[in-house]
N, C-alpha and C positions, 0 to 999 in steps of 0.2 A: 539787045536791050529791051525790046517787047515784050519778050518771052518770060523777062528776068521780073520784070515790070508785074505781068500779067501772074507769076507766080507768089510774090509777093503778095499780091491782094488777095488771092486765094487762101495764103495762109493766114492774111487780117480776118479775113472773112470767118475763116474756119475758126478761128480765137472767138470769135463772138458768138458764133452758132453756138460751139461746147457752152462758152463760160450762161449763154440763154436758157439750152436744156439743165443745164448743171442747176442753176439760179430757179427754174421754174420748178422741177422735182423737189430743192430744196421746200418751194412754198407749199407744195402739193404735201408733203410728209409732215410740216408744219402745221400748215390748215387742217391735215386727217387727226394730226397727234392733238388738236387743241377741241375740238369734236369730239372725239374718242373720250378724253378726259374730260372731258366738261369745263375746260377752262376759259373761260369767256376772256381770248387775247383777241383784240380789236385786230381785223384785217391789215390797217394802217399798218400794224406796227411788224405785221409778218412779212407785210409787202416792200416794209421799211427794211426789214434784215437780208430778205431777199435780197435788194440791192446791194446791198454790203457785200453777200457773197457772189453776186455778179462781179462787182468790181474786184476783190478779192481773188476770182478766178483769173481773170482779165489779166493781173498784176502776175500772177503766181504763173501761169503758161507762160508771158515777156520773157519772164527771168527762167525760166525751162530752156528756151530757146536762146538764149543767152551761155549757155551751158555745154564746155563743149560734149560732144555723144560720144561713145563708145567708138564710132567709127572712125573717128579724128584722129589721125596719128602725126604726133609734131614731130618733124625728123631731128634728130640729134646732129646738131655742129660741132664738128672735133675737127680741130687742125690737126692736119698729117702731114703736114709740106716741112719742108727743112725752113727753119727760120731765117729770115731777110737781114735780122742783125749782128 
């Protein structure tokens, strides 16, 4: 149960790390692209989107992991016994 416990959080953990790096390059490429262009977008509001795509990752990994994988394989149920009735 510990083990099951302690891998679990591991993988919360790891959900948040990505969806952070993911969230912070977004702002970094935003901040470059709004510089580069001369677009005078207030930090607020990139820092505002950032979030969005934090949480956005957040949501989108859940449902990843929700998902069965490739390795999953559901065994098939076939009656092969002679019928009871």
């Amino acid at each position: 149960m510990h083990d099951r416990l302690t891998l679990i959080y591991i993988l919360q953990m790891s959900v948040y790390i990505h969806s952070t790096i993911i969230a912070f390059v977004y702002f970094i490429i935003k901040y470059s692209e709004s510089r580069i262009k001369r677009i005078n977008k207030p930090i607020d509001e990139i820092f505002k989107d950032s979030i969005i795509v934090f949480i956005s990752t957040i949501i989108g990994l859940y449902i990843i992991t929700l998902l069965p994988s490739e390795n999953e394989t559901v065994p098939i149920v076939v009656f092969t016994d002679k019928p009871n009735f």
